[in-house]
C-alpha positions as CSV (number, residue, x, y, z in Angstrom):
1,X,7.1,14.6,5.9
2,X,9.1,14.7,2.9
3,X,8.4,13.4,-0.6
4,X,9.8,12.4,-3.4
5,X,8.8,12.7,-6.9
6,X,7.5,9.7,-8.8
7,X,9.0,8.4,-12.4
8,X,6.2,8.8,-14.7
9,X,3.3,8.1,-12.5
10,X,0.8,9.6,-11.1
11,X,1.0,9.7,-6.7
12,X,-2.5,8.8,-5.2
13,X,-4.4,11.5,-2.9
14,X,-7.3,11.1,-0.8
15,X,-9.5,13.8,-3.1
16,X,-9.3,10.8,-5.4
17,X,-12.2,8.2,-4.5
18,X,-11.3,5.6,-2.5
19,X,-10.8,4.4,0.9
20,X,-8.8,5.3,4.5
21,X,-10.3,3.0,6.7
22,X,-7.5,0.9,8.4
23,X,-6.9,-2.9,6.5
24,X,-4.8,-5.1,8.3
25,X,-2.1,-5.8,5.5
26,X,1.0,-7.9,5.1
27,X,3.6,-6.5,2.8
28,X,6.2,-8.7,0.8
29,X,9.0,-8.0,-1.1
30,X,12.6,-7.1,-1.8
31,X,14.0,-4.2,0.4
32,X,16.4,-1.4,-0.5
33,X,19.3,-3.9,0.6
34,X,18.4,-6.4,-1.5
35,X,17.0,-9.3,1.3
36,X,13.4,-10.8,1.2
37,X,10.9,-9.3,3.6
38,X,7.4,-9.6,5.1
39,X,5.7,-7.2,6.9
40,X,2.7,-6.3,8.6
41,X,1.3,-2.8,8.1
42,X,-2.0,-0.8,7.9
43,X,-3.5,0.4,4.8
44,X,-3.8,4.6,5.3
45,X,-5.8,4.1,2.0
46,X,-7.1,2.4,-1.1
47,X,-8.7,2.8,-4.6
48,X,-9.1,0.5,-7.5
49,X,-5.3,2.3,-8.8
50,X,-3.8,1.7,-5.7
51,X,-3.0,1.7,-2.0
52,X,-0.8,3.8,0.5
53,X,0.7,2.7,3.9
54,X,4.2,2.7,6.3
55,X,6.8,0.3,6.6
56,X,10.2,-0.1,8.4
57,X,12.0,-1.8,5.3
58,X,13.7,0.5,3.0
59,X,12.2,-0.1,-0.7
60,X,13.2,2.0,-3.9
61,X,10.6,3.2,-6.5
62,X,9.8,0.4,-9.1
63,X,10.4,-2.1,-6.7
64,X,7.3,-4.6,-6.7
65,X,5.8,-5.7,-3.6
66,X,2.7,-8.2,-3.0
67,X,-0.2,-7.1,-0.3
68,X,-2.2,-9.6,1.2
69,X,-5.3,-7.4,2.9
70,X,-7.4,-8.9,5.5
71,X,-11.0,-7.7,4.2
72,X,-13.8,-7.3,7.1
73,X,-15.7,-9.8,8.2
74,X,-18.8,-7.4,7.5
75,X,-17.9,-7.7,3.9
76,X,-17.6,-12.0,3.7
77,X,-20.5,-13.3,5.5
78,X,-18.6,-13.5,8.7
79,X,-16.0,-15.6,6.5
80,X,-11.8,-14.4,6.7
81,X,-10.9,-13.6,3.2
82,X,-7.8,-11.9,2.0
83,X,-7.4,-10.2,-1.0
84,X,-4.0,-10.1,-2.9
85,X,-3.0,-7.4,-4.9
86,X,0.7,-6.8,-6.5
87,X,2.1,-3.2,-7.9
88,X,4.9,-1.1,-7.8
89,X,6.1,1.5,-5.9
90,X,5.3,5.1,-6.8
91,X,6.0,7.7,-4.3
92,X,8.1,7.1,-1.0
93,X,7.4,9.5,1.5
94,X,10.3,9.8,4.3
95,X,9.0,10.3,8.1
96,X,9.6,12.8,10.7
97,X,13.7,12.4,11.3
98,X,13.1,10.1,14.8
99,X,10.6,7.9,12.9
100,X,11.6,4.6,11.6
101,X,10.7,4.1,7.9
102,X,8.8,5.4,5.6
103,X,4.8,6.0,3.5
104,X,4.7,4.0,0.7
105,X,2.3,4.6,-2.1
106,X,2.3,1.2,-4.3
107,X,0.0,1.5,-8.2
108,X,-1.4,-1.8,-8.6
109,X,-0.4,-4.1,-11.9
110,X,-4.2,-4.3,-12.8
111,X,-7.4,-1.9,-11.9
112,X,-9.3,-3.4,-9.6
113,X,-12.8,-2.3,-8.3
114,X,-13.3,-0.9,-5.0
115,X,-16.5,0.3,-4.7
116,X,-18.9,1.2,-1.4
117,X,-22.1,-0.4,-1.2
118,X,-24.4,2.8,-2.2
């Protein structure tokens, strides 16, 4: 996997709190050639700065893109809520050569609170 620097952000790990259980996700946005997209995808991982997880479409760093996260049902009282969370891209990671697209790490606008019941 290759990466590539961020501007003046800080890239996410996993040795920072946060989550990798899979979130169904739907990503939307502008692409790299400049048409509308929508996109479902899996979360690889969150935290209240932001999230990481692969698309196909192309995106550029600073591009803003809108995730709509299907939360578990264990979470909601057996109820299907979404949560919606907007940010910009911070570090694109490019796959193996014979895999189509790419990781993206997106730092969301606003901290929000993820937090594990203890």
């Amino acid at each position: 996997m290759q990466k590539y620097p961020v501007d003046e952000t800080t890239p996410l790990t996993s040795a920072e709190r946060g989550f990798t259980f899979p979130l169904p996700t739907q990503v939307e946005g502008v692409n790299a050639r400049g048409q509308d997209f929508s996109e479902g995808t899996i979360l690889t991982f969150i935290n209240h700065q932001g999230s990481s997880f692969y698309l196909k479409n192309p995106v550029h760093i600073g591009t803003r893109l809108r995730l709509v996260v299907d939360l578990p049902e264990k979470l909601s009282d057996d109820k299907n809520l979404k949560l919606v969370l907007k940010g910009k891209v911070g570090l694109i990671e490019a796959l193996r050569e014979h895999s189509p697209g790419q990781r993206v790490t997106v730092h969301f606008d606003s901290k929000y609170i993820i937090k594990p019941d203890d």
